[in-house]
C-alpha positions in Angstrom: 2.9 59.4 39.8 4.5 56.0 38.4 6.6 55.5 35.8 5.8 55.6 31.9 3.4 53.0 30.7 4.8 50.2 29.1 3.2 48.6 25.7 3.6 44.7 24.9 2.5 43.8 22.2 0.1 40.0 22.1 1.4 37.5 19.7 -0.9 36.6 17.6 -2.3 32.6 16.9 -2.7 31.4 14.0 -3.1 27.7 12.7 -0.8 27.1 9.6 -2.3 24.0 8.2 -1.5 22.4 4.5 -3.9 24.1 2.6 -4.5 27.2 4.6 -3.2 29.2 1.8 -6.4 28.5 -0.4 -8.5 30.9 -0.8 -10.5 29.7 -4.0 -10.2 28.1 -7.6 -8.1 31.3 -8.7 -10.2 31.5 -12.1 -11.8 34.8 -13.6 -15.4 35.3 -14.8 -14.7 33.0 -18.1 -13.1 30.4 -15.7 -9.7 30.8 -17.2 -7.0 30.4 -14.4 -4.9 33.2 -13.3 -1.5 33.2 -13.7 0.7 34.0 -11.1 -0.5 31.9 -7.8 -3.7 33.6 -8.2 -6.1 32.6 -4.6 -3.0 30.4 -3.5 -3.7 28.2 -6.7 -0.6 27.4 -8.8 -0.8 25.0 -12.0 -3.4 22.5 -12.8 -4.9 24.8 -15.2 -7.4 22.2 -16.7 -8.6 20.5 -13.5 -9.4 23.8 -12.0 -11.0 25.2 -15.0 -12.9 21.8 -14.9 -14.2 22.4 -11.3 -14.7 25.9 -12.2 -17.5 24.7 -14.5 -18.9 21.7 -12.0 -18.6 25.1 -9.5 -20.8 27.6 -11.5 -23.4 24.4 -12.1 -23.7 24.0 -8.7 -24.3 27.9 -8.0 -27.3 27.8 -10.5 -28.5 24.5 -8.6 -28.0 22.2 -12.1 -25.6 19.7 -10.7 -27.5 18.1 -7.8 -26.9 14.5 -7.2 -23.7 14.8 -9.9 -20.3 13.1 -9.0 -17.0 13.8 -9.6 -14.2 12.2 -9.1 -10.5 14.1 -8.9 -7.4 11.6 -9.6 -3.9 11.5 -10.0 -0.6 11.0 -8.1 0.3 12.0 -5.0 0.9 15.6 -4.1 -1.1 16.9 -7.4 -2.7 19.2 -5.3 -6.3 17.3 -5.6 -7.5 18.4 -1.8 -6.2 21.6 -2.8 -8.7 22.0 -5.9 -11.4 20.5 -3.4 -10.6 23.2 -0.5 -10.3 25.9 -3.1 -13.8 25.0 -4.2 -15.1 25.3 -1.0 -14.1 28.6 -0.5 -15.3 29.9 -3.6 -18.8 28.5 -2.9 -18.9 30.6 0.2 -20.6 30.1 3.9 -24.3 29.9 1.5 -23.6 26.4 0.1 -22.8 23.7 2.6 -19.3 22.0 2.4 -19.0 18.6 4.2 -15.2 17.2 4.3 -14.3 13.7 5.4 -12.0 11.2 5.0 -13.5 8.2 4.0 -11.6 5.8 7.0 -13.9 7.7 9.0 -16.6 6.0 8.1 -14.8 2.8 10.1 -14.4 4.8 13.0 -17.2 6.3 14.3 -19.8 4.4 16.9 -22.5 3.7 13.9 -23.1 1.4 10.7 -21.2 2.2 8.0 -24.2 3.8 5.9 -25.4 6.1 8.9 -22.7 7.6 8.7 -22.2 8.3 5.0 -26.1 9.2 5.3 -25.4 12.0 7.8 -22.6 13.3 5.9 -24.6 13.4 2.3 -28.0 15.5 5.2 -25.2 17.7 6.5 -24.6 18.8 2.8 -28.0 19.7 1.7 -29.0 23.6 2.9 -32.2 24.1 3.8 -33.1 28.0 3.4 -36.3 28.6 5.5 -38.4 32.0 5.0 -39.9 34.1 7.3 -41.8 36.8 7.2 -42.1 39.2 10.7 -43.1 42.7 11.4 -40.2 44.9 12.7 -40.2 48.5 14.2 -36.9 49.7 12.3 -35.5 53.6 13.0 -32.8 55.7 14.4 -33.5 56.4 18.4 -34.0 60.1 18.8 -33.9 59.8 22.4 -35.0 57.5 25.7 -36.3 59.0 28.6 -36.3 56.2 31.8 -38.2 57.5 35.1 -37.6 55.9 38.4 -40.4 55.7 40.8 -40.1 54.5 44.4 -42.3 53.5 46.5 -45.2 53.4 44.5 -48.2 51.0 44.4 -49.1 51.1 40.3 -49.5 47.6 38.8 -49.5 45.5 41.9 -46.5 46.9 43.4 -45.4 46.7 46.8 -45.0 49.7 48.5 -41.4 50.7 49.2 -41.2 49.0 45.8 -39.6 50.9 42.7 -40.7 50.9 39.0 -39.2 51.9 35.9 -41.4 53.7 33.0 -39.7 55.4 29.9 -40.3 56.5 26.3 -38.2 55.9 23.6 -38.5 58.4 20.3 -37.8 56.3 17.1 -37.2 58.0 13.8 -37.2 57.7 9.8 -36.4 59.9 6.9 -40.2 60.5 6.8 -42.1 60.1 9.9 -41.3 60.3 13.8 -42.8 58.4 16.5 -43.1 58.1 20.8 -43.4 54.8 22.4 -44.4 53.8 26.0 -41.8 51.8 27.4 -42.6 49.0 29.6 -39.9 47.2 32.3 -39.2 44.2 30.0 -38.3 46.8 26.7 -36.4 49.0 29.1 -34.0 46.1 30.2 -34.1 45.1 26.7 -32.2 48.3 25.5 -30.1 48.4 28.9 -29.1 45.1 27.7 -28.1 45.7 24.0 -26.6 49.4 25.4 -28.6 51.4 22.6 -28.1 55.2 23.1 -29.4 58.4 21.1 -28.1 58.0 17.4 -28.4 53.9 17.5 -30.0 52.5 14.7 -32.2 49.7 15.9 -34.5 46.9 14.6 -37.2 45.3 17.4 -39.3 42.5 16.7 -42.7 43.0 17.6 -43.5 39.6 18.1 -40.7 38.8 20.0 -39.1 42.3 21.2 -36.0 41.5 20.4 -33.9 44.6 19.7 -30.8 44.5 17.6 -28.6 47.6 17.0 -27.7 47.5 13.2 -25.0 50.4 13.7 -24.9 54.0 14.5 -26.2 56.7 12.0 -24.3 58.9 9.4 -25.9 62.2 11.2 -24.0 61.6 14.5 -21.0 60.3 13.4 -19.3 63.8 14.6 -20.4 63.1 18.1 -17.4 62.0 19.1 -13.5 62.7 18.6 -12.5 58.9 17.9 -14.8 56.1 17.7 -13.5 52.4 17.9 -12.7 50.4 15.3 -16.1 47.9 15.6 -18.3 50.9 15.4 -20.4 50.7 12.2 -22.2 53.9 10.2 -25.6 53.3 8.9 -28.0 55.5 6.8 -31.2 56.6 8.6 -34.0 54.0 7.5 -36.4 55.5 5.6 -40.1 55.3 4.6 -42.6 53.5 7.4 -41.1 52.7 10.9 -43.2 49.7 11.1 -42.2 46.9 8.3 -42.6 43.5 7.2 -39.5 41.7 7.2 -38.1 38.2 5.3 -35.7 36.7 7.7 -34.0 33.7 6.5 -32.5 30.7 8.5 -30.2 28.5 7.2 -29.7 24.7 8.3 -28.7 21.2 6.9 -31.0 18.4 6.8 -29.1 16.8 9.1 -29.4 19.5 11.9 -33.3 19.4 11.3 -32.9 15.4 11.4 -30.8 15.8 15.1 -33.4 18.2 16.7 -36.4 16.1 15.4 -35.2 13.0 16.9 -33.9 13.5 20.4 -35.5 14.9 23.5 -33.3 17.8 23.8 -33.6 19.1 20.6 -30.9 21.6 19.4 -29.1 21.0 22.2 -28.1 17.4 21.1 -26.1 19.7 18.1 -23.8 20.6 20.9 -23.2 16.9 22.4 -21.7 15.7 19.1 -22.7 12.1 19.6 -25.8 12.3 17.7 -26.6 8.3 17.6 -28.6 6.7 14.6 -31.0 8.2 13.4 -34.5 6.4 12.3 -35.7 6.3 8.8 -39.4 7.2 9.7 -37.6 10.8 11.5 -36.3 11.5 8.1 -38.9 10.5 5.8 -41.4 13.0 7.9 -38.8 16.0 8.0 -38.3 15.1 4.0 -42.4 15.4 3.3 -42.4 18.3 5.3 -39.4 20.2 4.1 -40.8 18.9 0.0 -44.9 21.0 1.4 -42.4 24.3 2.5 -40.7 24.3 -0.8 -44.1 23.9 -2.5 -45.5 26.4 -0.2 -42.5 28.8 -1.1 -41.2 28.7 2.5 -38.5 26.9 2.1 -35.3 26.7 -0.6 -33.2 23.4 -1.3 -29.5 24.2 -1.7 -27.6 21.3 -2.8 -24.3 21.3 -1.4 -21.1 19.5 -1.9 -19.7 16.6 -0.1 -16.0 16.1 -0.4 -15.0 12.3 0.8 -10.7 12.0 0.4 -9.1 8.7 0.0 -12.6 6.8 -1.4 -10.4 3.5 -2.0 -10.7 3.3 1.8 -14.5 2.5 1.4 -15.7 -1.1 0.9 -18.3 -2.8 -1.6 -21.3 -1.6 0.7 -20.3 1.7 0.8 -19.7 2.0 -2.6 -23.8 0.6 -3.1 -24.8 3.3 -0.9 -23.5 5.7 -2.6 -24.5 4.6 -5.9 -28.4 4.7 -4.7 -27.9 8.1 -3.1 -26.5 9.6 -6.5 -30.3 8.5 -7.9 -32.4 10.2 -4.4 -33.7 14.1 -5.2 -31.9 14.8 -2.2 -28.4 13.9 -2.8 -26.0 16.6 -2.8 -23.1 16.9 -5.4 -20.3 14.4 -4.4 -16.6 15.2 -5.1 -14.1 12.3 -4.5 -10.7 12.1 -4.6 -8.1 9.3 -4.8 -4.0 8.6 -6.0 -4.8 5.0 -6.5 -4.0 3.5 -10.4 -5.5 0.2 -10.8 -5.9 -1.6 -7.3 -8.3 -3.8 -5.2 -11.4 -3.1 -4.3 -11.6 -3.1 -0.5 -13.2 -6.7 1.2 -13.2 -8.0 -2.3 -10.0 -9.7 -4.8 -11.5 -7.6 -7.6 -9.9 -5.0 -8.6 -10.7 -1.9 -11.3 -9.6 1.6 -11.9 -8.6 4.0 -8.8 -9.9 1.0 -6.3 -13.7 1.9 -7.6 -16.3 -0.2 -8.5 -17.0 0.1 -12.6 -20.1 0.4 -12.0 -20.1 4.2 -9.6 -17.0 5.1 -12.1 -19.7 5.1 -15.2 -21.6 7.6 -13.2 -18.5 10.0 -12.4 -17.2 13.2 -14.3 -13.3 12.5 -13.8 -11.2 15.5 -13.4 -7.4 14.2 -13.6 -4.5 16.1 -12.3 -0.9 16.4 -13.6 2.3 16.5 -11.9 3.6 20.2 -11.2 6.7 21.5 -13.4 9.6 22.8 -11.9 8.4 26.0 -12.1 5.7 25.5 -10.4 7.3 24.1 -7.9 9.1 27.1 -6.8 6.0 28.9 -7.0 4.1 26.5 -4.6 7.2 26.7 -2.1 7.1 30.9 -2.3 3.4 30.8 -1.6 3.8 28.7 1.2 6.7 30.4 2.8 4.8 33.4 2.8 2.2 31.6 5.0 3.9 30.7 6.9 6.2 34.2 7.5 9.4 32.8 6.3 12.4 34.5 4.6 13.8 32.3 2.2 16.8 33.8 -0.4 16.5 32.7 -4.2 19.0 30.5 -4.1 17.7 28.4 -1.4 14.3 28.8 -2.9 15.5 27.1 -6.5 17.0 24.4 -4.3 14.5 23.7 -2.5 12.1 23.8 -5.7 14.7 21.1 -7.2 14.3 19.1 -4.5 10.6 19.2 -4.2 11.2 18.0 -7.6 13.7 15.2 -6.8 11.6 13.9 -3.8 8.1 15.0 -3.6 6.3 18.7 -3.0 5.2 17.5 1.0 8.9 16.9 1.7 10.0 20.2 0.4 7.1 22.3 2.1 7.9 20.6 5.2 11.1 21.2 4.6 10.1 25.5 4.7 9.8 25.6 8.4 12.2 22.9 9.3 15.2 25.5 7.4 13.5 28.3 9.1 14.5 26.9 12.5 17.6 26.3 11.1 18.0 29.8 10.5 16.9 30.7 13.6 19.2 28.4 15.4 22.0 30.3 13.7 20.5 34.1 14.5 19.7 34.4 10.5 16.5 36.2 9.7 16.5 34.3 5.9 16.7 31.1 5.0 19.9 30.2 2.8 21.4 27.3 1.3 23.3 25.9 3.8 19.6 25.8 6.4 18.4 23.4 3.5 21.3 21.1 3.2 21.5 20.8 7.1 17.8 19.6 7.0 18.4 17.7 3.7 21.0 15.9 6.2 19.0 15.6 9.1 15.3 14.2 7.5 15.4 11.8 4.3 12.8 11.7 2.4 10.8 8.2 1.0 13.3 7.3 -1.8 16.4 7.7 0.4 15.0 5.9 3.3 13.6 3.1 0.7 17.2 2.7 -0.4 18.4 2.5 3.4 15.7 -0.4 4.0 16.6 -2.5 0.7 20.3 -2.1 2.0 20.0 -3.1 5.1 16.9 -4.9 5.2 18.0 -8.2 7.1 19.0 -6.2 10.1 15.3 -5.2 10.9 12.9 -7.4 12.2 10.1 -9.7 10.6 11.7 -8.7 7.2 10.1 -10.0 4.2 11.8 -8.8 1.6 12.7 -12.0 -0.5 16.3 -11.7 -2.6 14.6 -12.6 -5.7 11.8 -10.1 -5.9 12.7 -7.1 -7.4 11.7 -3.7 -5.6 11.7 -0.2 -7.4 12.9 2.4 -4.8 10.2 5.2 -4.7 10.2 7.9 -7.1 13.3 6.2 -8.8 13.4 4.9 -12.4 13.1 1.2 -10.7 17.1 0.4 -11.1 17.4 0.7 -7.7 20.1 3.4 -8.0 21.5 6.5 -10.0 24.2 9.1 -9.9 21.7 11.3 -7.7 21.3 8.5 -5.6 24.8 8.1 -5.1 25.5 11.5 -3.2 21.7 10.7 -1.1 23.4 7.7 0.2 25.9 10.2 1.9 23.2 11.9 3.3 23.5 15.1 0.9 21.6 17.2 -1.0 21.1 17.1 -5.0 24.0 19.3 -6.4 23.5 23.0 -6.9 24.8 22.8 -10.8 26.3 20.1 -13.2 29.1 18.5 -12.3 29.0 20.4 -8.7 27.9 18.3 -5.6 27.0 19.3 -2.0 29.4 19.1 0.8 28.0 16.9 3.8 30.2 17.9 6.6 27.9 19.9 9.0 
């Protein structure tokens, strides 16, 4: 009767962030990198095969209450090497993140919160054995009865009784259905040909998938419908089901009157010393019992010359407790002050926690690498970008710094837009170049003009090196920056800076 149907199809939302691209250390089963952006990983061959080690420690639990600490200059891709180790770990091992200014933020002392970060990182693997009816329904029968008086029922009232056939390989069985079971299976929508588990002390049912045998049913099936093999053997089973939690979920639902629920407030509060020392005894008489399994995790704290002399304490008598995870810091200090103090010592770090740290160090990234970073990230993020632009984009990255270039991606890409282009090409990157300067060029902008902004305190004397220059506060690159270009395309050749 109407007209033809009309298809849209939903965008679909996706969060782009810096490191979305990682998806592991890129290394093979002798932990030599990859070549070739392997995982979203692109140079630093000797820090990753580094964490590759610390990473295959920590799977065969050797490595608990280790440290490492990842260092070099800015944009060396350290949180990259952390992220990429959390995704090679897997959902298994528990991977805590912070930065360590957080620790100054929150509503708590200092070492609470670095304590609750170092619980959420230790997995607790709890074991439990149940019984479990597990088969392939045959068929449910469901009778109605109405106005009966069976089992204390009103008359006028109505009842439900069925039977539900359950099936193995092997053996075949009929069960009496009760009202409970029957709302049960109503509830989880099992039909003939489901293959179900129910938990007899509990009955609850949970439908694994449909079976193989009646997979020709049905001329299409959607695409969340599973195919499972028919169970086999006994119907009736003993089960291990395993739960996994942190020590600091066990910690949150031991000390408050809501229990789990407090998970879901977020604001979990202090948390007592006697609550953890119980849930530590008991959690050591599991693992004795064989109930329960200890997986150290890792707990990844960025910027640690943010974190003061106490901090740096705590940490160091963690490191010594049998239940510290394995800490991986990272910093792009060189030799600076420790913070609260007028000391100062390697990477902003007491000497002290350095002795106890494996240091992995990372390099700066070759041109070539460069590009290759840029062409993995404009593939994340969906953009065109012609070679050309792509090896001037890669010079500037090297010129400037890597964040200003990959910011630069989508900045050209709306560029390009603007202009009804479907690829970014050279002139998208020079009109950004113009329109966003990066650290050095604005450095040079401040020392020029420095007595025209306010409180300046720059003193004529001192002697400032413009960032990422080679400290003589100007070269012949510089000299085309100043007009707000972009480094030349070739020798001798240099950008035009009319828009």
């Amino acid at each position: 009767v109407g007209g033809p149907a009309t298809v849209r199809e939903l965008p679909r939302l996706e969060r782009i962030g810096a490191h979305s691209h990682i998806r592991g250390l890129g290394l093979d089963d002798s932990l030599e990198p990859r070549r070739g952006g392997s995982q979203g990983m692109v140079g630093q061959s000797k820090a990753r095969k580094a964490v590759g080690v610390i990473f295959r420690m920590i799977e065969e639990g050797k490595i608990g209450g280790r440290a490492i600490l990842l260092a070099g200059k800015p944009g060396t891709g350290k949180t990259a090497i952390a992220m990429g180790l959390a995704q090679q770990l897997g959902e298994d091992t528990p991977f805590t993140s912070m930065s360590a200014s957080e620790v100054f933020s929150l509503e708590m002392s200092k070492t609470e919160a670095l304590t609750q970060a170092m619980r959420k990182s230790i997995g607790v693997q709890i074991l439990e054995e149940t019984e479990v009816m597990e088969g392939e329904v045959v068929e449910i029968q469901i009778d109605t009865s109405f106005g009966g008086e069976k089992a204390g029922k009103a008359k006028g009232g109505m009842e439900k009784t069925g039977r539900l056939t359950l099936c193995t390989t092997d053996m075949e069985t009929v069960y009496d259905l009760g009202t409970k079971m029957i709302e049960a299976l109503s509830k989880e929508k099992v039909t003939a040909g489901d293959v179900i588990t129910i938990d007899k002390a509990s009955g609850k049912i949970t439908k694994l998938g449909r079976s193989f045998s009646r997979s020709r049913d049905y001329d299409a099936m959607g695409s969340s419908t599973r195919f499972v093999q028919c169970p086999e053997g006994e119907l009736q089973k003993r089960k291990e089901v395993v739960h996994n939690v942190s020590l600091h979920e066990i910690d949150v639902i031991n000390s408050r009157q809501q229990g789990f629920l407090a998970l879901f407030a977020g604001d979990t509060g202090e948390i007592k010393g006697e609550v953890r020392e119980q849930i530590d005894g008991k959690v050591a008489e599991w693992k004795e019992e064989g109930r329960a399994k200890i997986i150290p995790g890792v707990l990844f704290i960025d910027e640690v010359h943010m974190l003061d002399m106490e901090c740096f304490s705590f940490l160091n008598r963690a490191l010594e407790s049998d239940m510290a995870p394995v800490l991986v810091i990272a910093t792009n200090r060189g030799i600076a002050k420790i913070r609260g103090t007028e000391y100062k010592s390697p990477h902003g770090i007491p000497l002290d926690l350095l002795d106890r740290l494996l240091i992995v160090s990372t390099e700066p990234y070759a041109h070539d690498e460069i590009k290759k970073i840029l062409s993995v990230r404009c593939e994340e993020e969906d953009v065109e970008m012609a070679d050309d632009a792509l090896e001037l984009l890669a010079r500037i990255g090297a010129e400037t710094s890597l964040r200003y270039a990959i910011h630069t991606i989508i900045t050209a890409s709306l560029a390009a837009e603007k202009r009804k282009s479907a690829e970014v090409e050279i002139e998208d990157i020079k009109r950004v170049y113009r329109l966003f300067v990066d650290v050095k060029r604005s450095t040079q902008y401040l020392m020029e003009y420095n007595k025209e902004f306010m409180f300046n305190e720059l003193d004529e004397t001192d002697e400032y090196c413009v960032a990422g220059g080679d400290g003589d506060g100007g070269t012949e690159k510089d000299a085309s920056a100043d007009d707000g270009g972009a480094p030349s395309e070739g020798k001798g050749e240099s950008m035009e800076t009319s828009p």
